[in-house]
N, C-alpha and C positions, 0 to 999 in steps of 0.2 A: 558511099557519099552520105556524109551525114547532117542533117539540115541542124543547124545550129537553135528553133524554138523548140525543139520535137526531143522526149524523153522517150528513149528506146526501150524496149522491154521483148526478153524472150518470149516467143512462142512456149516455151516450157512455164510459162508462167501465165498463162490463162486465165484457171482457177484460180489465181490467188486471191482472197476477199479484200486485200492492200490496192488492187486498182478500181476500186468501186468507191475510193475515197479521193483518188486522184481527181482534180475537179480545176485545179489553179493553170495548170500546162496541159497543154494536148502530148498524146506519147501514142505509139504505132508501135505493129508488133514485128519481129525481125528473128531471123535464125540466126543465132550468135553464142558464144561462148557466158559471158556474164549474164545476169539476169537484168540486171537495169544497165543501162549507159546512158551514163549522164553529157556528158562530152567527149572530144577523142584522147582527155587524159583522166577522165573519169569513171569509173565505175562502179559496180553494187552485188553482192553476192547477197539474197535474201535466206533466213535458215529460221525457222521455228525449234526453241526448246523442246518440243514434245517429239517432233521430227527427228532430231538429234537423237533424243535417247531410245527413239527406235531404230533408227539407223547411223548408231556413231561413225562409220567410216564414210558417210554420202560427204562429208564437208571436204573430207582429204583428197575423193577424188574430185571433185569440185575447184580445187586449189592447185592440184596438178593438171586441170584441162586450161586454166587461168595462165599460168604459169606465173613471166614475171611484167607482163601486158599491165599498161596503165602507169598514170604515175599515185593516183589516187586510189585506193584498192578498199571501199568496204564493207564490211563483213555488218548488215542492216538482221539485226537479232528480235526478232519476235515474243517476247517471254510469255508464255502461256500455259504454265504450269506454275503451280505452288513449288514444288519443292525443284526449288532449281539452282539452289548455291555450287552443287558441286559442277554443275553443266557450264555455269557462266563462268567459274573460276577456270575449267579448262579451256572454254573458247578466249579467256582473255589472254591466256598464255600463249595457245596459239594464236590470236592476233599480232603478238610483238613478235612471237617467231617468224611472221611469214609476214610481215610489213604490212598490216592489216588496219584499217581504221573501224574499232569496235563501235557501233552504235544500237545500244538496246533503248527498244519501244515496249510496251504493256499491250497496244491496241493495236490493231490494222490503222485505225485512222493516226494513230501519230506516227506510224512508221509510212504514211503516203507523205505524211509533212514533211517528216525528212528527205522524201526523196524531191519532193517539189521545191521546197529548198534548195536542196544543192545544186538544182537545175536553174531556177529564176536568179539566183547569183554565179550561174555559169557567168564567166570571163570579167567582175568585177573583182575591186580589189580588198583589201582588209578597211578602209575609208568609212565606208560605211557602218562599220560597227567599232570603231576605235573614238577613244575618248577627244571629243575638241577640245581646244585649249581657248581659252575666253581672252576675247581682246580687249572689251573695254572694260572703264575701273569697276562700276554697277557689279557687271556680272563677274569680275574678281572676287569680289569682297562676298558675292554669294555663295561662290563656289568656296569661299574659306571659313562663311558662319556656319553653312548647312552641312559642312564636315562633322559637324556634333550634333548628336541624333535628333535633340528636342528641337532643334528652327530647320525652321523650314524658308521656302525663299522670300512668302509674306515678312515671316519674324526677321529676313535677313534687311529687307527695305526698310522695315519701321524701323528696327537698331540704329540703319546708316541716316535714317532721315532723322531720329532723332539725338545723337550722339553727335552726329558731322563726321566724322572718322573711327576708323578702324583703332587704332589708339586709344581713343575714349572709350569706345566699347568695351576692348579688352583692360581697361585700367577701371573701371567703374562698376562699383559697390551692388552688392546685393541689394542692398535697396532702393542706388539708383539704378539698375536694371529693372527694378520692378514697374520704375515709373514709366519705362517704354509701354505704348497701347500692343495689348495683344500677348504678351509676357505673362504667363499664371507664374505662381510659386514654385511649381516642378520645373518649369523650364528656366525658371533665373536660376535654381540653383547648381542644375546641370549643367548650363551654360559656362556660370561659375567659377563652377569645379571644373570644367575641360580647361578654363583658361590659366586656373590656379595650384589644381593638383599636380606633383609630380608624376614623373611619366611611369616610375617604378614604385614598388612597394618598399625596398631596400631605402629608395633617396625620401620616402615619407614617411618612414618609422626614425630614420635620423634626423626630418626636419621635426617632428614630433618630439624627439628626444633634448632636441635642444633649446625648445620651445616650453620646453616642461621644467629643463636645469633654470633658464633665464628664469622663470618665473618663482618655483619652488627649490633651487638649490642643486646640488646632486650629490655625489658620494664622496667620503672621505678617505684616504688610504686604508683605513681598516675596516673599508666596506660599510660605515654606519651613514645616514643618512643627513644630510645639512640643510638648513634654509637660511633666506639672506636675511639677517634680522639684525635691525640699528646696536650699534653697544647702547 
């Protein structure tokens, strides 16, 4: 029976210096198969790189006492050596072999965060971390000026306070952009540019080129060069 606030942790797992960091959930220690249980569809296989490459085969028998228990299964990787490219490239392979969810840490302390993590958001749903969608116009119009890196949500208020609409904004001159309070140079002309550039380099080398015929001419069938000039 497993109490729903309580992060389970093997008895095999005493010494490890990852629960000396655990601080946010209380967890109790339990003879079990897995080293952490997070819920009863959750759980945690902890493995140190340095462990590993002394003992390549402790992970496989580790995965055959597991079996196919859990619907959440993962493989909480400790990296603790420098030279560890060839280690994680084969734990990551084995992860998708054996339905694994790979998560490497650098520290004991970030590797307890993960696990209090996946424990304080036991039985929530994805709501919490998905993007909300803005209901009124205010914060529409913020969310579609601060899409371009230089404004921010201040620059997105002064714009609409001072423009009156989105329209006017997007239809208005570098130098009437500049008259908005809070507007430097680099941001009007960023701003600008996201509202005026093409989206490709291909469609602004041909708005370029015919930008350049209008004004100076362009080529004649024998490839010589023309401009528009009065008889």
């Amino acid at each position: 029976m497993l109490q729903p606030h309580v992060l389970y942790v093997s008895t095999k797992q005493r010494g490890n210096g990852v629960l000396q960091h655990i601080r946010n959930v209380p967890y109790a220690f339990t003879k079990m198969v897995p080293d952490f249980i997070m819920s009863t569809t959750q759980c945690a296989l902890f493995l140190s790189v340095k462990y590993h490459q002394l003992y390549p085969n402790y992970i496989h028998r580790r995965l055959g006492e597991l079996k196919s228990d859990f619907m959440l299964r993962i493989l909480l990787v400790l990296v603790d050596v420098e030279d560890n490219v060839n280690a994680l490239r084969f734990l990551n392979k084995l992860a998708v072999t054996h339905n694994l969810t790979l998560m490497l840490s650098w520290t004991e302390a970030e590797a307890a965060r993960y696990l209090e993590t996946y424990k304080a958001l036991d039985g929530t749903d994805a709501t919490s971390i998905q993007r909300r969608e803005q209901n009124n116009f205010v914060d529409q119009v913020s969310e579609f000026l601060t899409a371009s890196n230089p404004c921010n949500k201040t620059d997105s208020g002064q714009l609409l306070s001072h423009f009156r609409t989105v329209q006017s904004v997007v239809a208005a001159s570098q130098d009437e952009l500049a008259t908005c309070p809070g507007l430097g140079a680099v941001k009007v002309r960023k701003l600008w540019d996201a509202f005026h550039q093409p989206f490709s380099s291909k469609q602004a080398a041909a708005r370029q080129k015919k930008a350049s015929d209008a004004v100076g001419g362009g080529t004649n069938r024998n490839g010589d060069s023309t401009t528009n000039a009065n008889p």
